[in-house]
C-alpha positions in Angstrom: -46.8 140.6 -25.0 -44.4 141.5 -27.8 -47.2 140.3 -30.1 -49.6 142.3 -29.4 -47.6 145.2 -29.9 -47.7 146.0 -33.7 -51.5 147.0 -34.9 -51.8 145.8 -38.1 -53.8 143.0 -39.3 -54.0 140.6 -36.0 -57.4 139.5 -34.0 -59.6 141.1 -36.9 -62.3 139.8 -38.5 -61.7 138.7 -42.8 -62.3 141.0 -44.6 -63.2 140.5 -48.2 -60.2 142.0 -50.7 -60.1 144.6 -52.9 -59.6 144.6 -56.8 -61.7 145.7 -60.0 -63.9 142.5 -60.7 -64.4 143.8 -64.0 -60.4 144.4 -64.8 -58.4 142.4 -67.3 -56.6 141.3 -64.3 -60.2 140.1 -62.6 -59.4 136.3 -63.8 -55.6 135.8 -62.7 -56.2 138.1 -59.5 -59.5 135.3 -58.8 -57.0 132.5 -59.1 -54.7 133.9 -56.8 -56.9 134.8 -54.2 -58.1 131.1 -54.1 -54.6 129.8 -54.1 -53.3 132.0 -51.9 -55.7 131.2 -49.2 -54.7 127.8 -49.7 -51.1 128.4 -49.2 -51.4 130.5 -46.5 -54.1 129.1 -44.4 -55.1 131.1 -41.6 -51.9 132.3 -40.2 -52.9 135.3 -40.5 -50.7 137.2 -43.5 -49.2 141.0 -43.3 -50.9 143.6 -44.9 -49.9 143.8 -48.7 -50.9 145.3 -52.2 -50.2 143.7 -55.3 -49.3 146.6 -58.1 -48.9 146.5 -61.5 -45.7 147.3 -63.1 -46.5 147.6 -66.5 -48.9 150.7 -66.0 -47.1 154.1 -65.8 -47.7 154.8 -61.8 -47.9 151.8 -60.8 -50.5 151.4 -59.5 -52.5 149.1 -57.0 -54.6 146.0 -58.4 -55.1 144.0 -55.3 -55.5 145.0 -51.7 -55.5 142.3 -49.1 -58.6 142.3 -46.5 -55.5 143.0 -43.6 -54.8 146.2 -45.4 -58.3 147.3 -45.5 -58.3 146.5 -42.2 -55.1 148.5 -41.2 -55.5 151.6 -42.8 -59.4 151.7 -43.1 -59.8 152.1 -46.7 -62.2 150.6 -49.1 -61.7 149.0 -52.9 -62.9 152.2 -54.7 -60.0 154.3 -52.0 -57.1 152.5 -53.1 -57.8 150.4 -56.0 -56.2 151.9 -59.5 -54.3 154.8 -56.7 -50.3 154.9 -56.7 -49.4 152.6 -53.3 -48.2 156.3 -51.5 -52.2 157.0 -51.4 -51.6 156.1 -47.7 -48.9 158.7 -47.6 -49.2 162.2 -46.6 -48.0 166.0 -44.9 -45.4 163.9 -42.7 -44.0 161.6 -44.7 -40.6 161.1 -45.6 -40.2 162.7 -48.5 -37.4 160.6 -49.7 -38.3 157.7 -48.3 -41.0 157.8 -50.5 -38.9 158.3 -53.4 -36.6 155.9 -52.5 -39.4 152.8 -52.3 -41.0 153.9 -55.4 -37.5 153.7 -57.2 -37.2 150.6 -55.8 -40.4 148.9 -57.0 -38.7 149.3 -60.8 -35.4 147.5 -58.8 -33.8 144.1 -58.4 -34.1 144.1 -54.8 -35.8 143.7 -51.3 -36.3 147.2 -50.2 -38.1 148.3 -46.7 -38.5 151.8 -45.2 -40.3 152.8 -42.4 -42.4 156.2 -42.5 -45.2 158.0 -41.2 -48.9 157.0 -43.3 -52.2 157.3 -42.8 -55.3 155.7 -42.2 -58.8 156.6 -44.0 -59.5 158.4 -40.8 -56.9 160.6 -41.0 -55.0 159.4 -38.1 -51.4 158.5 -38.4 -49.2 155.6 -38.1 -45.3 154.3 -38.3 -45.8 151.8 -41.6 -43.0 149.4 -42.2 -42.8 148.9 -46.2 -41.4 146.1 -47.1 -41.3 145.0 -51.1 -40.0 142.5 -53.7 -39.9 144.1 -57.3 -41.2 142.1 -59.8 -39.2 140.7 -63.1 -39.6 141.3 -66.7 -41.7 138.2 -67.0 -44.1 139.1 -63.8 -44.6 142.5 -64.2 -46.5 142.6 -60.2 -44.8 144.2 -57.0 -45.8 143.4 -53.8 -45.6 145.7 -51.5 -46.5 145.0 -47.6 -46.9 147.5 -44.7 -47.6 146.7 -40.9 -48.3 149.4 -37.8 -45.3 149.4 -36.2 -45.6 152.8 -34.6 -44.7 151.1 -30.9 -41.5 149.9 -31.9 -40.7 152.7 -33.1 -41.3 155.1 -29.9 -39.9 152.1 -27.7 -36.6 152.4 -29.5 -37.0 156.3 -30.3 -39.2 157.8 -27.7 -38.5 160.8 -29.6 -40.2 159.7 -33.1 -44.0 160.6 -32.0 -46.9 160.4 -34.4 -49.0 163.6 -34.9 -51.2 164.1 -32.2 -49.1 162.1 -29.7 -49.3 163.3 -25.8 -45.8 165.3 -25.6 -43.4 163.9 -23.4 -45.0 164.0 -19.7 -48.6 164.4 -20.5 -51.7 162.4 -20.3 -51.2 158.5 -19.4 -47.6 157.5 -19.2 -46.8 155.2 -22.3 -46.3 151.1 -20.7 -42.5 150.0 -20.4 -41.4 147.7 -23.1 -37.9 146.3 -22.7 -34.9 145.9 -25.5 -35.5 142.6 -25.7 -39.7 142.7 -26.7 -38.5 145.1 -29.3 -36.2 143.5 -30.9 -38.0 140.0 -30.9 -41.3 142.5 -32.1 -39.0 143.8 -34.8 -38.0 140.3 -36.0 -41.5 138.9 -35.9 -42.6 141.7 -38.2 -40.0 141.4 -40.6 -40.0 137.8 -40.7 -43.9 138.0 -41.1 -43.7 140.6 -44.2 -40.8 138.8 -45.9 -42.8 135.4 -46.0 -46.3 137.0 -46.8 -44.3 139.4 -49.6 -42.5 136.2 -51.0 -45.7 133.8 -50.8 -47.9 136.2 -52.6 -45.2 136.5 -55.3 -44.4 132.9 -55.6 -48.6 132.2 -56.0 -48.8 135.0 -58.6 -46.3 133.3 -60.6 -48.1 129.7 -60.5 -51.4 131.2 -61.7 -49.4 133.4 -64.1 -47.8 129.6 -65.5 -51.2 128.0 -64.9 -52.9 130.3 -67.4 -50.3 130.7 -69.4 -49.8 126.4 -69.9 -54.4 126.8 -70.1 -53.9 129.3 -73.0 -50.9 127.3 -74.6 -53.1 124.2 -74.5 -56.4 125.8 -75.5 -54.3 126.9 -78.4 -52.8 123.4 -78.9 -56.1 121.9 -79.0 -57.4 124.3 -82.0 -54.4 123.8 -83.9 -54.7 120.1 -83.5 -58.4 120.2 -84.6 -57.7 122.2 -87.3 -54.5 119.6 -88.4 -57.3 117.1 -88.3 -59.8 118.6 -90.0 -56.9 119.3 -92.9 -55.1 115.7 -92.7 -58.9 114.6 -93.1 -59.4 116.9 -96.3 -56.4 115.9 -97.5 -57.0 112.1 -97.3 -60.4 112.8 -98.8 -59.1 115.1 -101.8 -56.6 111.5 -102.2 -59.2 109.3 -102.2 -61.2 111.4 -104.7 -57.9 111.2 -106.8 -57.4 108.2 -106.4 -61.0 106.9 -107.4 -60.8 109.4 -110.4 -57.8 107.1 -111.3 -59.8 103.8 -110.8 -63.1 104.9 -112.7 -60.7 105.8 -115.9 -59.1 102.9 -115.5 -62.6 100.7 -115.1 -63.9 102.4 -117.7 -61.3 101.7 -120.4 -61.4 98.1 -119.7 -65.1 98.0 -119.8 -64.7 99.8 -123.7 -61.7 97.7 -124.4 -63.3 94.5 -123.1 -60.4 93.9 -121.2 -61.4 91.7 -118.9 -58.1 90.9 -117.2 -57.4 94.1 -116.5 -61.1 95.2 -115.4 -60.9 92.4 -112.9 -57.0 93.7 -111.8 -58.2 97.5 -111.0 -61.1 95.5 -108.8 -58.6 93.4 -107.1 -56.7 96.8 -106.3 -59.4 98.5 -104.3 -61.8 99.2 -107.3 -65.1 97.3 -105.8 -66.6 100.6 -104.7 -65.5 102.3 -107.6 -66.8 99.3 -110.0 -70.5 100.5 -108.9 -70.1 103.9 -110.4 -70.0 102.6 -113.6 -72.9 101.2 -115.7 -72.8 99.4 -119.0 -75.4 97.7 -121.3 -74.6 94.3 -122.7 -75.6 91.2 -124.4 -74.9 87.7 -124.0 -76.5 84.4 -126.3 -75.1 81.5 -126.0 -76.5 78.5 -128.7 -76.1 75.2 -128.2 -77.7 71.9 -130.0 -80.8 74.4 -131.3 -81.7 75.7 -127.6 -80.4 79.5 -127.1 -80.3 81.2 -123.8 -80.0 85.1 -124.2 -79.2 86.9 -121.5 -79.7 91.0 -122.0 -78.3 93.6 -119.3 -78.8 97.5 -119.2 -77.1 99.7 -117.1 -75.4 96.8 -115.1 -72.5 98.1 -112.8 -68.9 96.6 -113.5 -69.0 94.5 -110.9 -72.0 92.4 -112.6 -70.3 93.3 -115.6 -67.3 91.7 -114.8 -69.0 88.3 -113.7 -71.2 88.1 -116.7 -68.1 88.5 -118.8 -66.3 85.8 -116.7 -69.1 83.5 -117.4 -68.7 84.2 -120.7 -65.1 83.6 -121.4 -65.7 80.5 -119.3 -68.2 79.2 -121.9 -65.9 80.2 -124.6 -63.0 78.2 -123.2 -65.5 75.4 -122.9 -66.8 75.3 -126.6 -62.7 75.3 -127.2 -62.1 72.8 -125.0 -64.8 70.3 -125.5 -65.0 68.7 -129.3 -68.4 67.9 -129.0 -69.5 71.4 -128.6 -68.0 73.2 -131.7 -70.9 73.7 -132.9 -72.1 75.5 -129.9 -71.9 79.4 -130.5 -71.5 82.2 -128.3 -72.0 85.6 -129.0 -70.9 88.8 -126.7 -72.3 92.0 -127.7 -71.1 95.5 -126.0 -73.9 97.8 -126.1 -72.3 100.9 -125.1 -71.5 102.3 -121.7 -74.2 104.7 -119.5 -74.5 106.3 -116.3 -71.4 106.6 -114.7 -69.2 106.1 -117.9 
C-alpha cells in the first residue's frame, strides 16, 4: 500500500531518454545509457536529469525515460533548459535558490517543492542531488511525486486545484507509519539511483579517457617506430658509406688483406656495389692462361686476387716453377667506385 503511494516513475511503460544525439556529449551520454541499464537492471530507477556543470546555467543533458514519464515532457522540453524548467508560480522561491546553489556544492542536498508537469498540473517533487567534482563536471539531480506524503503528514500543504478541506471525495486514511516507511523508500530509492548514475558516469568518463590515452599511445608508438626505423636506416646508410670507402681503397691499393677484412666485417652486400676491371696471366713452361674481367664486383674481385696470390706463393715456394710468371694488372675501378 505504501508503494503505491508516490507517482513517479512505477508501473509505466520505458520510455526511450532524452539527450541531443548530435551533442559533444552524444558519445559518453551513449555509453552511459548502455552501462547504466546494466547496472541497474530493471528495478525500476527514480526519476533523474544529468546536467552539465561546466555550462553557465547548467543546464540539462540527459533526461531519464522515468522523468519524461513523471512530468510529461519531451527531449526538445527539457533538454539544453535550466533543471527549474519544471518549476513555476508556486514554487518555493528559495528553495529553488537554495538547490541551484547547491548543484555548484560539496554536498547531498534535497528540497521538496511544488513543480509542474507539461500539462500544467501540479505536483509535490522531492529533489534530491549529488554535485559533481572538478574532475566530473555532471550533477545529478532526481525528483519523485511525492505530493501524498506530503498532505498525509500536512493535510494543510494542498496542490493548486486540490478539493478544499471537506469537498468532493474524502482523501483515503494513510497512517504514520505508511508515511514514514513511504518517505524512506523514496529517499532510499533517489539516493541509490542519484549515486549509481554518478558512479556510471565516472567509469565511462575513465573508459574514454584510458580509449583516448591509448589511441594516443598507439600513434606515438607508431610514430617511435617509424623514427627508430629511420634512424636505423640513416645508420646503415652510414655505415655502408663507411664500408664502400673502405672497399674501394683496398680495391685501388690492392690491399687484399684488408679488402677481405671489411668483407669479413659485414661488407658482402656492400662488396657488390663496387665494380672493377682486371687482368690476370699466368705463364708457365710456354702455355699461358689469361684471364680478363670488366666490371667484376669485389667479391669476385677478391677471389680472383686470392687465386692469384695463391699462385704467386706457389711459384715462390716450388723451385721448379721459377720460371713460371705471373702477372696482375689493375685496370681501373667502374661502376660503383
Amino acid at each position: 500500500e505504501g508503494a503505491q503511494m508516490a507517482e513517479g516513475g512505477a508501473g509505466q511503460e520505458p520510455t526511450p531518454p532524452g539527450y541531443d544525439r548530435d551533442s559533444e556529449f552524444a558519445p559518453l551520454l551513449e555509453h552511459f545509457f548502455y552501462l547504466f541499464q546494466e547496472e541497474w537492471g530493471d528495478k525500476g530507477e527514480a526519476p533523474f536529469l544529468v546536467l552539465d556543470m561546466s555550462t553557465g546555467g547548467s543546464p540539462v543533458i540527459f533526461a531519464s525515460g522515468s522523468f519524461k514519464d513523471l512530468t510529461g515532457y519531451e527531449d526538445e522540453d527539457v533538454v539544453g533548459q535550466p533543471w527549474f524548467c519544471i518549476c513555476g508560480n508556486d514554487s518555493d522561491v528559495d528553495d529553488m535558490r537554495f538547490l541551484e546553489k547547491m548543484i555548484y556544492g560539496t554536498d547531498e542536498a534535497s528540497r521538496c517543492i511544488i513543480c509542474y508537469t507539461m500539462a500544467g498540473e501540479q505536483f509535490w517533487n522531492h529533489i534530491y542531488m549529488i554535485p559533481g567534482t572538478p574532475d566530473m563536471l555532471f550533477t545529478c539531480v532526481s525528483s519523485y511525486d511525492v505530493s501524498k506524503v506530503v498532505q498525509a503528514r500536512d493535510p494543510t500543504m494542498r496542490k493548486d486545484g486540490d478539493d478544499a478541506e471537506g469537498e468532493g471525495e474524502p482523501e483515503e486514511e494513510i497512517n504514520e507509519e505508511d508515511v514514514v516507511m513511504e518517505a524512506t523508500r523514496v529517499q532510499a530509492l533517489q539516493t541509490e539511483t542519484v549515486k549509481t548514475v554518478m558512479d556510471v558516469l565516472a567509469m565511462c568518463l575513465d573508459q574514454m579517457a584510458q580509449e583516448a590515452s591509448a589511441s594516443q599511445s598507439t600513434g606515438w608508438d607508431e610514430e617511435s617506430q617509424d623514427a627508430e626505423e629511420q634512424q636505423r636506416q640513416w645508420e646503415d646508410e652510414e655505415e655502408n658509406k663507411l664500408i664502400m670507402q673502405e672497399l674501394r681503397q683496398a680495391v685501388v691499393d690492392n690491399r687484399y688483406a684488408d679488402l677481405r677484412q671489411c668483407m669479413l666485417q659485414g661488407g658482402t652486400r656492400v662488396c657488390f656495389e663496387i665494380s672493377a676491371s682486371f687482368t690476370m696471366r699466368m705463364q708457365d713452361q710456354g702455355r699461358t692462361t689469361l684471364v680478363q674481367v670488366e666490371n667484376a664486383n669485389a667479391l669476385h674481385y677478391a677471389v680472383c686476387k686470392s687465386a692469384f696470390i695463391a699462385a704467386v706463393a706457389l711459384v715462390i715456394g716450388a723451385p721448379e716453377l721459377r720460371d713460371s710468371l705471373c702477372e696482375w694488372r689493375e685496370e681501373g675501378l667502374g661502376g660503383g667506385g
